[in-house]
N, C-alpha and C positions, 0 to 999 in steps of 0.2 A: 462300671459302665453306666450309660447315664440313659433313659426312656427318651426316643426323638418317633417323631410320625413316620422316620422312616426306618423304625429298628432303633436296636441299642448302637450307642454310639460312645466312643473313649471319652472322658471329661473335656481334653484339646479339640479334639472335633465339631463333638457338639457346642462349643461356644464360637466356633468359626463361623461368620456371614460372608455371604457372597455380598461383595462391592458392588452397588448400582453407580453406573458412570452419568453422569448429566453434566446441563453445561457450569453450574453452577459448582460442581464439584471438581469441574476442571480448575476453577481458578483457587489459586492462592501462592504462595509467596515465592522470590527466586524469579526477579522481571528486570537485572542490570540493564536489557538493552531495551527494553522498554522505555525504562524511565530516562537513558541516554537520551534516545530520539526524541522524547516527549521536552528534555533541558534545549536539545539542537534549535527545534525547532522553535523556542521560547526567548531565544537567544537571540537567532534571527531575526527572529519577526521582532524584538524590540531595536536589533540594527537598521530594519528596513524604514522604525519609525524615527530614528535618528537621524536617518540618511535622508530624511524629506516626506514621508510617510505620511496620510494624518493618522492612521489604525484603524480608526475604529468606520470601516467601510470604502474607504477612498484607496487607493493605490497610486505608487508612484517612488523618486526616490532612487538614489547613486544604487543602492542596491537590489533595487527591483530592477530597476533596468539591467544592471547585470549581468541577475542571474536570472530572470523570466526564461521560461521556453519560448521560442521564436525559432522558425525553420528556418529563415533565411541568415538568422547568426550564426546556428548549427552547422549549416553546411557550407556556407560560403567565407563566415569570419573564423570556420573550424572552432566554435566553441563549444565544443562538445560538454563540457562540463554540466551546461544548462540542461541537457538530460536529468540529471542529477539534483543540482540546486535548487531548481522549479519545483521540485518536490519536499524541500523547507523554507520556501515563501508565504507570505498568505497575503490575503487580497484585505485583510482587515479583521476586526477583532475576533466577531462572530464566525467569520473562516474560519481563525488556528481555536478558537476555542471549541467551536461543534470536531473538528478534527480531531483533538487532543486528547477530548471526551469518548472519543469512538476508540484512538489508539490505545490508551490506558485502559480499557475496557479487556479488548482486542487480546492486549498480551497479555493481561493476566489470564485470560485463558489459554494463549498457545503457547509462551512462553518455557511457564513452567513445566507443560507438558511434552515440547516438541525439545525442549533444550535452546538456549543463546546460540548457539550460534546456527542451527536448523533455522530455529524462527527469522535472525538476520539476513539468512541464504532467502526467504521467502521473499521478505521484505524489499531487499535489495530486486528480486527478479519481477514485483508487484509495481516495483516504483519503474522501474525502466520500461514495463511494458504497459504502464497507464503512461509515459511521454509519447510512447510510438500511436499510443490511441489518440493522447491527444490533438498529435500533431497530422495523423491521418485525414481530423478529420478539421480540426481547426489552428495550418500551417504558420497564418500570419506570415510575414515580410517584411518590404524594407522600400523606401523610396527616396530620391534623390533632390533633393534642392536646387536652387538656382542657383546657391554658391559651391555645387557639386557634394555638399555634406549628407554620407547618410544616415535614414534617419528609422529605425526600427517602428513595424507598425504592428499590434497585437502580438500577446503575450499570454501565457497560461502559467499558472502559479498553483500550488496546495499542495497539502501530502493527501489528497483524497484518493488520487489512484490507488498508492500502496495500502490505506486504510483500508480499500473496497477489494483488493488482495486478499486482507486481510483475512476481511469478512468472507471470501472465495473460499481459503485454506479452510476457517475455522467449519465452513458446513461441509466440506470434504469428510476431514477430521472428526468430525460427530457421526456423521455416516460409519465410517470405519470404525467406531465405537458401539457401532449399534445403535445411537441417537436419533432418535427424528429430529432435523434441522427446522422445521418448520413450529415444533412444541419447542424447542428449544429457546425459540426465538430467531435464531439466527436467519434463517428464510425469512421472515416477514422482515427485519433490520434489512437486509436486502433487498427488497422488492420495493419498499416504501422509499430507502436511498434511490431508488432505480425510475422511480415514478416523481420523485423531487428534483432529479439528473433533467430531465427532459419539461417539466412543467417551469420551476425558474429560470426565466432567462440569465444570460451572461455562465453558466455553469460550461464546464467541459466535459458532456458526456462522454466525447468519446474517452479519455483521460480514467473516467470509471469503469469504462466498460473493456477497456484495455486491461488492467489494476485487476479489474474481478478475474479476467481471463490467467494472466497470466499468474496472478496468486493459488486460483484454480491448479494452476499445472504444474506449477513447484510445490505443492501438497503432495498432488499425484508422484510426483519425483521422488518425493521422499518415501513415497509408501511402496517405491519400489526396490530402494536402498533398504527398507525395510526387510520387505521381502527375502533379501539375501543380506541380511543381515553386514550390513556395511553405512555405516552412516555416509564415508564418503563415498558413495555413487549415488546419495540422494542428493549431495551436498552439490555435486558435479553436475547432477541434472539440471539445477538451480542456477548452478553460473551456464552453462548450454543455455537456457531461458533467457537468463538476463541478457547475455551477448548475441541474442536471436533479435532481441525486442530491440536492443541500441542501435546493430548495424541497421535493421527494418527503419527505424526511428528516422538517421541519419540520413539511408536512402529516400524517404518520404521526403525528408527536408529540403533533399535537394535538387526538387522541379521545381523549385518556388527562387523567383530573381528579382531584380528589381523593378518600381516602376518609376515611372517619368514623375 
C-alpha cells in the first residue's frame, strides 16, 4: 500500500491521474477527412486558376462561374449543386489560405475526437447551412441581354461557412467537456472572425453566421445521439440539418428572377 493525502492507496491506484481535457489536448493525430477537404479544396482553387483565375485576389473563370452560389442559378437553372461547390471555391489566395489554416486547425481538434465520419456529418450540415445564410441575405441574379443571353450577376464563394461551423461545433464540444470556450480560445477565434465578417467589405456574413448556426446544431445532434448512445441518431440529426438548410436555401433562391 502506498501513503496518498488521501489514505493508503494500492501501487495501480496511486499512480493513476485524472485526465485534464483542453483544447490543446484535444488535438492530435487520425484527421483523413481533414486533410481530404483541405487536398479538395487545393485542387480547386488551382482549377479555378487554370480556368481563367488570376488567385491571388481577383476572381473569375469557367469554374467559378460554375460553380459560384448564385440564387437565380439555384433555383431557376436547378443547379443545385452550387449549394455545395461554393463551399470549395475561393475568391483568391489569401481566401483558401486563411481557410485552410482555420480548417487544419479545426480538425485536428474535432476530428480525432468526434470520429470521421461525425466530424463529416458536421461539416457537410455547416456548409449547406452557411449557403442558405448566404443566399438569405446576399441572393444575387441574373439579367438579360439584348441578344436575349443570360448573364449571371453575383456570386459567393469560400469554405468559410463550414469553417465557422466548425468553430460552432468545436465551442459546443469544449463546453460539454467542461472547457471554458473562451480560455480555450475558441470564443475569442469567433468573435474576432464575427467582427472581421461585418468590418470587410465584399465578405458574406450571412454565409458565416449561417455556418456557425448550423455547425452549432449538428454538435448539438450529436450530443444527443450521444446521450442514448447511438452514433446514428447524431449522424441523422446532421442529415435532418443539412437537408433543412438546402430546401431553406433553395427556397430563398427562388424569389429572385431576372432583370431587364
Amino acid at each position: 500500500m502506498t501513503p496518498t493525502p488521501v489514505g493508503m492507496r494500492c501501487p495501480e491506484c496511486a499512480r493513476q491521474r485524472t485526465k485534464v481535457t483542453t483544447a490543446r489536448s484535444m488535438q492530435h493525430a487520425g484527421t483523413p477527412v481533414t486533410m481530404a477537404l483541405i487536398a479538395i479544396n487545393v485542387i480547386v482553387f488551382l482549377a479555378e486558376i487554370s480556368s481563367g483565375s488570376g488567385g491571388l485576389g481577383s476572381v473569375g473563370g469557367t469554374v467559378y462561374d460554375k460553380g459560384a452560389l448564385n440564387g437565380y442559378a439555384v433555383a431557376h437553372l436547378h443547379q443545385y449543386y452550387r449549394l455545395v461547390s461554393s463551399g470549395f471555391l475561393h475568391a483568391g489566395f489569401i481566401h483558401i489560405i486563411f481557410n485552410m489554416y482555420l480548417l487544419y486547425i479545426l480538425g485536428r481538434m474535432l476530428e480525432p475526437t468526434l470520429g470521421s465520419v461525425r466530424f463529416a456529418a458536421i461539416y457537410v450540415a455547416a456548409l449547406l447551412a452557411g449557403s442558405f445564410g448566404a443566399l438569405l441575405v446576399d441572393p444575387g441574379g441574373a439579367f438579360v441581354d439584348a441578344s436575349g443571353v443570360v448573364h449571371l450577376t453575383g456570386g459567393t464563394v469560400g469554405a468559410s461557412g463550414a469553417v465557422f461551423g466548425l468553430m460552432g461545433a468545436a465551442f459546443i464540444e469544449l463546453r460539454r467537456r467542461g472547457v471554458d470556450p473562451m480560455q480555450a480560445g475558441i470564443g475569442g477565434l469567433i468573435a474576432i472572425n464575427l467582427v472581421l465578417s461585418f468590418v470587410i467589405p465584399g465578405i458574406a456574413w450571412g454565409g458565416h453566421i449561417g455556418g456557425l448556426i448550423g455547425g452549432g446544431l449538428a454538435a448539438l445532434a450529436l450530443q444527443v445521439g450521444d446521450r442514448y448512445r447511438s452514433q446514428l441518431i447524431g449522424v441523422a440529426g446532421c442529415i435532418v440539418i443539412a437537408a433543412v438548410a438546402a430546401v431553406a436555401a433553395i427556397s430563398v433562391a427562388g424569389g429572385h428572377g431576372l432583370t431587364g
